[in-house]
C-alpha angles and dihedrals in degrees: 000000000000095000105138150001124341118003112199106202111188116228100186123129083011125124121229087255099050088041093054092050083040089054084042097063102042090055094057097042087053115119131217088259090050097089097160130045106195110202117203110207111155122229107207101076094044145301102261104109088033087053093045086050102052094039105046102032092041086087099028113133089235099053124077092189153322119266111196105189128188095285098081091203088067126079119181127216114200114209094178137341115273 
């Protein structure tokens, strides 16, 4: 369950469409104290999950906003500010 803080949901051996219903369903199960969703998308086989995430969840009504840190196989969702 999404209850409190940061949820890591692993992408990996996923295809774009399997990652998206994955990401899906981790926003709407996201409770008020989940403030950041982590999405593990890899970046050594290719960029297309880490492109679908930070394309189509850039301007999603749940997200504030996308934090890209320094491990290029992350990328953060940020549900609220903490």
């Amino acid at each position: 369950m999404l209850q409190s803080g940061i949820f890591e949901l692993d992408l990996h051996g996923m295809n774009v469409a399997q990652a998206r219903a994955a990401i899906d369903a981790a926003l709407r199960r996201a409770k008020s104290g989940t403030y950041r969703l982590r999405i593990i998308h890899g970046f050594s086989r290719g960029t297309a999950l880490r492109d679908m995430v930070r394309r189509d969840y850039a301007r999603h009504p749940k997200v504030v906003r996308l934090e890209i840190g320094l491990n290029p196989g992350e990328t953060d969702l940020v549900l609220r500010e903490f």
